[in-house]
VOTIKOL-665773 format. One record per residue (C-alpha): residue in three letters; x, y, z. Coordinates in Angstrom, 1 decimal, padded with zeros to 4 digits. Each point is the difference from the previous one (the first is absolute). Layout:
% residues N
<atom aa="Ala" x="X" y="Y" z="Z"/>
...
//
This chain:
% residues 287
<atom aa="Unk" x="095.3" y="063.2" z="119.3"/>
<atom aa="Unk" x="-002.1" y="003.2" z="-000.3"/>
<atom aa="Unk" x="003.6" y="001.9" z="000.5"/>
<atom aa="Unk" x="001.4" y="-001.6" z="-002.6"/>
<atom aa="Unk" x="-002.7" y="000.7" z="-002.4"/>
<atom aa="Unk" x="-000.7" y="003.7" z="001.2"/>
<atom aa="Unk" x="003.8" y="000.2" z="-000.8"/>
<atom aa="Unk" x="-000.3" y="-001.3" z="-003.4"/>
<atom aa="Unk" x="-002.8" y="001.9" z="-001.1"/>
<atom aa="Unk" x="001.6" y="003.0" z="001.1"/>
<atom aa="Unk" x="003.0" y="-001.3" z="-002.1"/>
<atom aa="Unk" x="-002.3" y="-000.4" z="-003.0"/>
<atom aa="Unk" x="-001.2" y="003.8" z="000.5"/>
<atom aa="Unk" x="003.3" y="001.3" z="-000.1"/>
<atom aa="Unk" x="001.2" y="-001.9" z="-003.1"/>
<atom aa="Unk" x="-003.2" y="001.0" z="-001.8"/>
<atom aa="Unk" x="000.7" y="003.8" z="000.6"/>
<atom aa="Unk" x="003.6" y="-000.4" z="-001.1"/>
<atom aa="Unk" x="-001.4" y="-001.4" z="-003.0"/>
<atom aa="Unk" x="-002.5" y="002.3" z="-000.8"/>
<atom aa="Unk" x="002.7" y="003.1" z="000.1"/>
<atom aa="Unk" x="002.0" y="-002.4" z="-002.1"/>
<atom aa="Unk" x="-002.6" y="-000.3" z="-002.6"/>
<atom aa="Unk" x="-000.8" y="003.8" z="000.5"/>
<atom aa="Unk" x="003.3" y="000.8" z="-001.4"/>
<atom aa="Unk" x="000.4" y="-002.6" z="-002.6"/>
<atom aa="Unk" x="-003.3" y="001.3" z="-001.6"/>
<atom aa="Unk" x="001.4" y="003.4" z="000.1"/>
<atom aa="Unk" x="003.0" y="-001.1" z="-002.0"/>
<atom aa="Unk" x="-001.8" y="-002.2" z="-002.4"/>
<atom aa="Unk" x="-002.6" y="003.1" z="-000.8"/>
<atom aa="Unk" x="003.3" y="002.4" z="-000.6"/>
<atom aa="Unk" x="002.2" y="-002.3" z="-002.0"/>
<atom aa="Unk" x="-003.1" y="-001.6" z="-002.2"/>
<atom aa="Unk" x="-001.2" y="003.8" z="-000.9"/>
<atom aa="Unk" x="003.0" y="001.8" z="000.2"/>
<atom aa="Unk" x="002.8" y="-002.7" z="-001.9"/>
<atom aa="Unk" x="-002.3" y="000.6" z="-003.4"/>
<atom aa="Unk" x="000.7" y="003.3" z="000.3"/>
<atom aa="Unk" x="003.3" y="000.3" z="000.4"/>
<atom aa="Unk" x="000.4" y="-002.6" z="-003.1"/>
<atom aa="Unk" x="-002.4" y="002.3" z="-002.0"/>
<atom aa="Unk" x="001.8" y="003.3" z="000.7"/>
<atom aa="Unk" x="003.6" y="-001.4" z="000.4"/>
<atom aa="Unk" x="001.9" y="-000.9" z="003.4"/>
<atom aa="Unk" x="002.9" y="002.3" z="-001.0"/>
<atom aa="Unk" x="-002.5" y="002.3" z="-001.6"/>
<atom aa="Unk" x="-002.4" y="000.4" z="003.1"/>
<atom aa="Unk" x="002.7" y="-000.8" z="003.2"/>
<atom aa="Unk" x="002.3" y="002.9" z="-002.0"/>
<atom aa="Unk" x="-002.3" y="002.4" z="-002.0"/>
<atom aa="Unk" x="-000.2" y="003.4" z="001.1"/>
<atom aa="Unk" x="-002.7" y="001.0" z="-001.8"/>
<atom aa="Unk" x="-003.7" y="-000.6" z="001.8"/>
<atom aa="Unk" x="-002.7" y="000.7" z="-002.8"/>
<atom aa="Unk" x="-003.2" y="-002.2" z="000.4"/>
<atom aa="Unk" x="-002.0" y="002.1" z="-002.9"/>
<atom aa="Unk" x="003.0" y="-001.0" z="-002.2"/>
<atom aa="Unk" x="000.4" y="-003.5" z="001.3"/>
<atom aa="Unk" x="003.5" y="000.9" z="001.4"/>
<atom aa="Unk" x="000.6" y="-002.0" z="003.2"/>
<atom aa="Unk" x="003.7" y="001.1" z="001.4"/>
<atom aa="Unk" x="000.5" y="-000.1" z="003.6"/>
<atom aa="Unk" x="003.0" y="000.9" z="000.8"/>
<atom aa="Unk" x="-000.6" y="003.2" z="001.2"/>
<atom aa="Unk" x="-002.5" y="-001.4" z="002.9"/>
<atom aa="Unk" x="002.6" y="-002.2" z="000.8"/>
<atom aa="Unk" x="002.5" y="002.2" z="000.4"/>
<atom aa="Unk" x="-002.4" y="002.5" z="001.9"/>
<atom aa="Unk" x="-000.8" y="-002.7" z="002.6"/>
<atom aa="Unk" x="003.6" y="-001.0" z="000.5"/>
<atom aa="Unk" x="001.4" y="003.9" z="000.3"/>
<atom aa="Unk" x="-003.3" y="000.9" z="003.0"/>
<atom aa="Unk" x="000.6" y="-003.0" z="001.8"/>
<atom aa="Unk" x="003.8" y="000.0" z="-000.1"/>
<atom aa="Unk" x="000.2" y="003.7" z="001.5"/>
<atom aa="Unk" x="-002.9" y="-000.7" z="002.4"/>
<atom aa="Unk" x="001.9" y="-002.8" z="001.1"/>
<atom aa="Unk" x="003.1" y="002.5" z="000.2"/>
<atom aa="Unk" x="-002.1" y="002.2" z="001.8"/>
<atom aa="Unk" x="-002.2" y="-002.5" z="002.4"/>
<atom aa="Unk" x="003.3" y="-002.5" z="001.1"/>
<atom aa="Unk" x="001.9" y="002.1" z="001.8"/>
<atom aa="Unk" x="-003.0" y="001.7" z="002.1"/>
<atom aa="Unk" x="-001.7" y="-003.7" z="000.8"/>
<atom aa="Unk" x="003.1" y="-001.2" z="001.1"/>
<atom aa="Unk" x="000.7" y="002.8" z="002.1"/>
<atom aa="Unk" x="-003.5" y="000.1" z="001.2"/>
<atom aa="Unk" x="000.0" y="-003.9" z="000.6"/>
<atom aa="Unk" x="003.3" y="000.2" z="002.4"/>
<atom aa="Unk" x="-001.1" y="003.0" z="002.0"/>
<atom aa="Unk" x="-003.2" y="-002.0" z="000.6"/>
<atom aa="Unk" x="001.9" y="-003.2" z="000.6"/>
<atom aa="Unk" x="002.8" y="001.6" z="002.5"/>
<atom aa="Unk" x="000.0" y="003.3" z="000.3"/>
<atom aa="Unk" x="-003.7" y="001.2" z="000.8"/>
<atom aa="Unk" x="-001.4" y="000.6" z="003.3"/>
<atom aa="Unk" x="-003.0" y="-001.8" z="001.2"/>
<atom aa="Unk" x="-002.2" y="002.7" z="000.3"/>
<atom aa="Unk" x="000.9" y="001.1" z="-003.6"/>
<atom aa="Unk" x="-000.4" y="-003.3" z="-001.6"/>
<atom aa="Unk" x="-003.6" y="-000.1" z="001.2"/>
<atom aa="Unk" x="-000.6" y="002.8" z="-002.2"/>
<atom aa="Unk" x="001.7" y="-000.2" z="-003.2"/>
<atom aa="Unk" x="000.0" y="-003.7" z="-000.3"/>
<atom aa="Unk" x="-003.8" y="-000.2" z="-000.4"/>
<atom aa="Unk" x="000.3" y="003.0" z="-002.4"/>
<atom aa="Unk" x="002.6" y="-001.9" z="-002.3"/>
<atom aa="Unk" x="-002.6" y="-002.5" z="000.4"/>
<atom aa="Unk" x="-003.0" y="001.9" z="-001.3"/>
<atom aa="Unk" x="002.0" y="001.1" z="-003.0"/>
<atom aa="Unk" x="-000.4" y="-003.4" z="-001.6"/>
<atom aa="Unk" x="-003.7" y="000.9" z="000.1"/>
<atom aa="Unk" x="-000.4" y="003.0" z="-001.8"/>
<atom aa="Unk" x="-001.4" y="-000.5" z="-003.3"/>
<atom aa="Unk" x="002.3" y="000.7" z="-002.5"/>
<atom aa="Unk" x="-002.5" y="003.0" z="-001.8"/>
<atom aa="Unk" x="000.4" y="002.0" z="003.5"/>
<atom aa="Unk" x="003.4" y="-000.4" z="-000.8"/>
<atom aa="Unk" x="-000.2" y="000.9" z="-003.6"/>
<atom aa="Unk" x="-002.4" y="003.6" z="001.3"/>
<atom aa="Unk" x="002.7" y="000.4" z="002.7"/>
<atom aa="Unk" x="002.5" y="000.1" z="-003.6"/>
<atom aa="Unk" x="-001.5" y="001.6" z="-001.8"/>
<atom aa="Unk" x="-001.0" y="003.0" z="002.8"/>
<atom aa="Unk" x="003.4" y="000.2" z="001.5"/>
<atom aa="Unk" x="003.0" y="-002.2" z="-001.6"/>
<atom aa="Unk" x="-001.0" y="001.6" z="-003.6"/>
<atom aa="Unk" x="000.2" y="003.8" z="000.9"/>
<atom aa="Unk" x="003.2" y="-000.7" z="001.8"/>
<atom aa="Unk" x="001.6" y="-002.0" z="-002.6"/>
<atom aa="Unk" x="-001.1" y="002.7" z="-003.0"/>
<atom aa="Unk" x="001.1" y="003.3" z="002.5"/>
<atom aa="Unk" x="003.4" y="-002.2" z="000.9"/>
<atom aa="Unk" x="000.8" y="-000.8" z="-003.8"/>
<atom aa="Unk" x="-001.3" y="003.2" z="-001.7"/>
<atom aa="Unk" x="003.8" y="000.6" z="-000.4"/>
<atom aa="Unk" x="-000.1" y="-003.7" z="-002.4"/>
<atom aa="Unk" x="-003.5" y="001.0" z="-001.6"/>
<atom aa="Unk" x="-001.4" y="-002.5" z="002.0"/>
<atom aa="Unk" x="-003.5" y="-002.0" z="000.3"/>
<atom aa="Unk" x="-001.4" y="-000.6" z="002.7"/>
<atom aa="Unk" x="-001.3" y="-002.9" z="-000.5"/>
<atom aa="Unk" x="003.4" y="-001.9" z="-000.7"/>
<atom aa="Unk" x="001.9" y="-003.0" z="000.3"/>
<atom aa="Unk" x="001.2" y="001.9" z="003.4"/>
<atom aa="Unk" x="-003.2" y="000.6" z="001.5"/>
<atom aa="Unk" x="-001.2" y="-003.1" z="-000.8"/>
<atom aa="Unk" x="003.1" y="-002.1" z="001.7"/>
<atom aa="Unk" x="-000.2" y="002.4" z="003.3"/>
<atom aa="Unk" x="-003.9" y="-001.3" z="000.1"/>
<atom aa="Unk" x="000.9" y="-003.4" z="-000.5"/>
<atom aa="Unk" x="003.3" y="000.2" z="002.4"/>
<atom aa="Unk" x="-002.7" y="001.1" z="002.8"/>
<atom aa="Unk" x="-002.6" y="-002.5" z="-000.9"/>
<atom aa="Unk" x="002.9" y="-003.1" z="000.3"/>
<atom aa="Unk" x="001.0" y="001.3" z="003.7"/>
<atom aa="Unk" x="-002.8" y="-002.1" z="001.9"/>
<atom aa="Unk" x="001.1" y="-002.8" z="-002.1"/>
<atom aa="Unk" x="003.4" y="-000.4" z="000.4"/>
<atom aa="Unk" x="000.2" y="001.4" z="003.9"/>
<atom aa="Unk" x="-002.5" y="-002.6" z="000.4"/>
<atom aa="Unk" x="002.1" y="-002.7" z="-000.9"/>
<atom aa="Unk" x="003.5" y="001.4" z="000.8"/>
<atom aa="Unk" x="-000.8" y="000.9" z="003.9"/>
<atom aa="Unk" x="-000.9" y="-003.5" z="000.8"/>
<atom aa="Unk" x="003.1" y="-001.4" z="-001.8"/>
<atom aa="Unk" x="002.0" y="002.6" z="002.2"/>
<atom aa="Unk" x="-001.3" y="-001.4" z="003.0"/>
<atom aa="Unk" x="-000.2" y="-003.9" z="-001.2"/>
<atom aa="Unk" x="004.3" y="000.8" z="000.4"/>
<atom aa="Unk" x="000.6" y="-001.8" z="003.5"/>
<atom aa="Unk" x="001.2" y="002.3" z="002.5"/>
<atom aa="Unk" x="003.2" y="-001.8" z="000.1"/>
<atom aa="Unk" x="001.8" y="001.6" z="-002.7"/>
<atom aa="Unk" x="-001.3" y="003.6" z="001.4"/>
<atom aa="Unk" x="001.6" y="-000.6" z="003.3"/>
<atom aa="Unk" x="003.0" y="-001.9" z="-001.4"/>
<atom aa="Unk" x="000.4" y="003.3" z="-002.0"/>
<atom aa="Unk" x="-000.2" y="002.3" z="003.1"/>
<atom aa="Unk" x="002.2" y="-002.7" z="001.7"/>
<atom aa="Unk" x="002.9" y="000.8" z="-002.6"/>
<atom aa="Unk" x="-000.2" y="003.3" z="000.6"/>
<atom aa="Unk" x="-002.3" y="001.5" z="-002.5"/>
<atom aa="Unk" x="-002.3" y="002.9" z="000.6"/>
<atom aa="Unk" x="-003.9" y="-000.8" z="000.0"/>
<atom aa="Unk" x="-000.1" y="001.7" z="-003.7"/>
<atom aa="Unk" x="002.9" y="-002.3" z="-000.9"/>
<atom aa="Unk" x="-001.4" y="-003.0" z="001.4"/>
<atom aa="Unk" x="-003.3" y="000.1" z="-001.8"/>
<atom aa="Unk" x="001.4" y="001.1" z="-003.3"/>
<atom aa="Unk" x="003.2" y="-002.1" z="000.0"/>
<atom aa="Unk" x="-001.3" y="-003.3" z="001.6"/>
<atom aa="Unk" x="-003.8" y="-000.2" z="-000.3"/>
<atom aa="Unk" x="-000.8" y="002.2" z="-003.2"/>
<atom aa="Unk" x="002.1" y="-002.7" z="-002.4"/>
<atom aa="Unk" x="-001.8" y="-003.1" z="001.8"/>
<atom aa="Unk" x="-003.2" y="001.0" z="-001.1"/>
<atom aa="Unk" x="000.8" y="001.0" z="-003.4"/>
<atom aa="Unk" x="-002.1" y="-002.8" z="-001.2"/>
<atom aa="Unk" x="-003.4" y="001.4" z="001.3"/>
<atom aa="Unk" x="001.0" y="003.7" z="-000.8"/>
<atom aa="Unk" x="000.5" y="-001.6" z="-003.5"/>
<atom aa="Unk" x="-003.7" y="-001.6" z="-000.2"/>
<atom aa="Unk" x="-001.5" y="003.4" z="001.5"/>
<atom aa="Unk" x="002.0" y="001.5" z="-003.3"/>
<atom aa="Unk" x="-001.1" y="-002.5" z="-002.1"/>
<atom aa="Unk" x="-003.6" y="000.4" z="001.6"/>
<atom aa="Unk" x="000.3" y="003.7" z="-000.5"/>
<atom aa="Unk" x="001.6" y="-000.3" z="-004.1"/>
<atom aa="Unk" x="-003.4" y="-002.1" z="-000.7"/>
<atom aa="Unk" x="-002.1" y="002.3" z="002.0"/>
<atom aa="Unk" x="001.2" y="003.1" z="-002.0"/>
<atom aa="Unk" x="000.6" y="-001.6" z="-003.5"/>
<atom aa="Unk" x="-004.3" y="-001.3" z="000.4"/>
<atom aa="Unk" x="-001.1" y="002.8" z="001.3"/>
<atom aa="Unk" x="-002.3" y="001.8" z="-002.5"/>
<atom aa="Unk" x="-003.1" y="003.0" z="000.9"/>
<atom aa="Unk" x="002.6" y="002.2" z="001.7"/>
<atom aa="Unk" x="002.9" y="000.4" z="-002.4"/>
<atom aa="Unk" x="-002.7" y="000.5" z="-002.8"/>
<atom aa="Unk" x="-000.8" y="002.6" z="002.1"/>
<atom aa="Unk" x="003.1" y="001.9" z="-000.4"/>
<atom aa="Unk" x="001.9" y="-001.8" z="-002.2"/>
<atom aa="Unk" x="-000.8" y="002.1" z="-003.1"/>
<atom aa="Unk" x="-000.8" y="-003.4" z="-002.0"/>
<atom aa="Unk" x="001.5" y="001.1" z="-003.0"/>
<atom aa="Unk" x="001.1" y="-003.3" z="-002.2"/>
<atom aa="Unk" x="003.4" y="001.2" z="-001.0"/>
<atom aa="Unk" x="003.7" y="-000.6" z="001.0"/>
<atom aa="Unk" x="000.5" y="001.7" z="003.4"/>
<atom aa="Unk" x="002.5" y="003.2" z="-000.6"/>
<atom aa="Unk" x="000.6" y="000.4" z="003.5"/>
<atom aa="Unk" x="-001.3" y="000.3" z="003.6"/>
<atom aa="Unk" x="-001.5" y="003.2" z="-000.5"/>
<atom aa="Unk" x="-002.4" y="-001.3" z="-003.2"/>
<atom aa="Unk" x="-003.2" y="-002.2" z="000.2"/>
<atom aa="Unk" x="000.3" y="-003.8" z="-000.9"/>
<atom aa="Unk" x="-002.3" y="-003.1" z="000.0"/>
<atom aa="Unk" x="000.1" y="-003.2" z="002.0"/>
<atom aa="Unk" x="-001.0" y="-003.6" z="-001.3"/>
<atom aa="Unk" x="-002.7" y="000.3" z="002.5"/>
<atom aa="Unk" x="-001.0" y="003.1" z="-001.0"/>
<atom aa="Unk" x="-000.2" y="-000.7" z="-003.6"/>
<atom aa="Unk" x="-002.2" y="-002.8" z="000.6"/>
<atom aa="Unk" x="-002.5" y="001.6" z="002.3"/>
<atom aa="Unk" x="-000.5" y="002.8" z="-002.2"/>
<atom aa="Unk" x="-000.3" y="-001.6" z="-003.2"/>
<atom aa="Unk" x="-002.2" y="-003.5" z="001.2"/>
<atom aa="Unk" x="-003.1" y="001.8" z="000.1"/>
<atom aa="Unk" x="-000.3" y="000.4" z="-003.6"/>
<atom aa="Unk" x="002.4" y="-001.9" z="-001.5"/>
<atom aa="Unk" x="-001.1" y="-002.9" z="-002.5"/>
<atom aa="Unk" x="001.5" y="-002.7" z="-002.5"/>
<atom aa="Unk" x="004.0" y="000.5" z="000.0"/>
<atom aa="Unk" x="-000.2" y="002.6" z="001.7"/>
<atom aa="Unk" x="-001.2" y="-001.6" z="003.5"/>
<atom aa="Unk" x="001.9" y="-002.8" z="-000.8"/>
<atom aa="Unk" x="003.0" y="001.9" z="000.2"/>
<atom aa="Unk" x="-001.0" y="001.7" z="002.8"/>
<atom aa="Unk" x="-000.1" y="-003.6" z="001.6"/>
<atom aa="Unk" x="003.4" y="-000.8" z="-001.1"/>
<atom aa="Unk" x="001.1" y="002.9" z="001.8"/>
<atom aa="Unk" x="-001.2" y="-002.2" z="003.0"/>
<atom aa="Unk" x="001.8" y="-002.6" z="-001.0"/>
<atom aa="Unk" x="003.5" y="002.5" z="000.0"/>
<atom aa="Unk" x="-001.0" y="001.2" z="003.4"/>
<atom aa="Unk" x="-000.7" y="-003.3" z="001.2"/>
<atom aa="Unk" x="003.6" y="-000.8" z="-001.0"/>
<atom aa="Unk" x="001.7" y="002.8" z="001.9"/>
<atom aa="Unk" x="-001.4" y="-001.2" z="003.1"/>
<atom aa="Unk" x="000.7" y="-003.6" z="-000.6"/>
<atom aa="Unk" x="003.5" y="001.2" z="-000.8"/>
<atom aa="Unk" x="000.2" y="002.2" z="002.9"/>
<atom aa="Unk" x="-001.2" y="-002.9" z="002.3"/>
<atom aa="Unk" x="002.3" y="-002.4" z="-001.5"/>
<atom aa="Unk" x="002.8" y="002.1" z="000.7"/>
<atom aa="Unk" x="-000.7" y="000.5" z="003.1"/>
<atom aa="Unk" x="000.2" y="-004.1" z="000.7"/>
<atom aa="Unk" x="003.0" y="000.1" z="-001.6"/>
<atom aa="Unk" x="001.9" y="002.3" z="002.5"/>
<atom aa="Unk" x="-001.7" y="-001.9" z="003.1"/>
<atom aa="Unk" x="001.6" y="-003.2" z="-001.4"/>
<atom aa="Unk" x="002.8" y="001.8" z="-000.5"/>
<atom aa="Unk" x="000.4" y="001.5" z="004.0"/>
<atom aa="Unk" x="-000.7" y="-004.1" z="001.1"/>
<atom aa="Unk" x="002.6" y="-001.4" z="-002.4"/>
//
């Protein structure tokens, strides 16, 4: 009897929790669609989602050029940061010595907790120098939409090694030594045999990774440039959604920091969209 109660107390603890984060997220959403819908209605959706003029003072409220800015940094860090994780996450998963994995896998680790300002002084102290000396050629900045997606591709590593590695090994060792059975080299075997059947958690460490670098904020306004304009290229200085919002929120008033919430709202969106997508190709891979 005492079980059975213990049990169904503990069962009532659980579901409370669940519903507290529940509630924790449907108050977020209600706060950024009741303050940032008005907004949008005031200014215009086509007006404010497409704009590319950003001019508080003048009660001009265009983000298009944030948007575009947040797509172009975390597209090429993506570009940049895919190819090393994965790489990184197989060598860990079958290629690395035990000795060796001792070492770098609790540095990987210890990435993830690295504020993301030491990242932004690491930036600006070493990535923007490069990036101006490498571009002079281009007249470039150096704080860019280049320098900013190199930071962010080395900020996502943790992330998405974190979740690919354990998907790597999740692969029974079945279809590994079916591989070498067949034939197939060790390199073969893991990147013909194991490497596609755990596409779908390399997938949510991407995914994982998008989210992480399209949210992440005091770094790239570190070297970003933050200029509110249509990006003209790798080498020039853009601004994020994020970005926008953090730098304007401390003043802003009226309109103004209502559209500055409905930039919330659009961000809120890509990652909704980006999750959503994501469920779509896992139903896909199980049809």
């Amino acid at each position: 009897m005492i079980s059975r109660l213990r049990e169904k107390g503990m069962e009532l603890v659980f579901l409370a929790a669940a519903c507290i984060s529940i509630l924790c997220v449907a108050l977020i959403c209600i706060f950024l669609f009741a303050n940032g819908l008005p907004a949008m209605r005031e200014i215009g959706v086509a007006g404010f989602l497409l704009g590319k003029v950003w001019k508080p003072g003048a009660d001009i409220y265009g983000i298009f050029p944030m948007i575009a800015g947040s797509v172009y940094v975390t597209g090429f860090a993506l570009l940049i940061g895919v190819p090393v994780a994965l790489l990184t996450a197989i060598y860990l998963a079958y290629f690395c010595p035990e000795g060796v994995y001792r070492f770098v896998k609790p540095a990987i680790d210890l990435m993830a907790g690295i504020p993301s300002v030491v990242y932004g002084f690491f930036g600006i102290a070493v990535l923007v120098p490069a990036v101006r000396s490498v571009g002079e050629v281009w007249n470039a900045r150096g704080n860019s939409i280049l320098t900013a997606a190199i930071l962010l591709a080395i900020m996502i590593l943790p992330t998405m090694i974190g979740v690919a590695e354990p998907a790597l090994k999740a692969v029974p060792r079945s279809y590994y030594e079916g591989a070498l059975a067949l034939g197939a080299t060790h390199e073969r075997s893991v990147f013909a045999a194991v490497l596609p059947a755990a596409k779908s958690g390399i997938l949510a460490g991407i995914v994982l990774g998008m989210g992480r670098a399209m949210g992440e904020t005091m770094a790239v306004i570190m070297v970003a440039g933050n200029q509110a304009r249509m990006p003209k290229g790798i080498w020039q200085g853009i601004r994020t959604l994020t970005g926008n919002i953090v730098l304007e929120m401390g003043y802003a008033a009226g309109l103004h920091r209502e559209a500055l919430i409905a930039t919330g709202v659009v961000l809120f969106a890509f990652v909704l969209m980006i999750n959503l997508a994501f469920s779509v190709l896992r139903k896909g891979e199980h049809a």
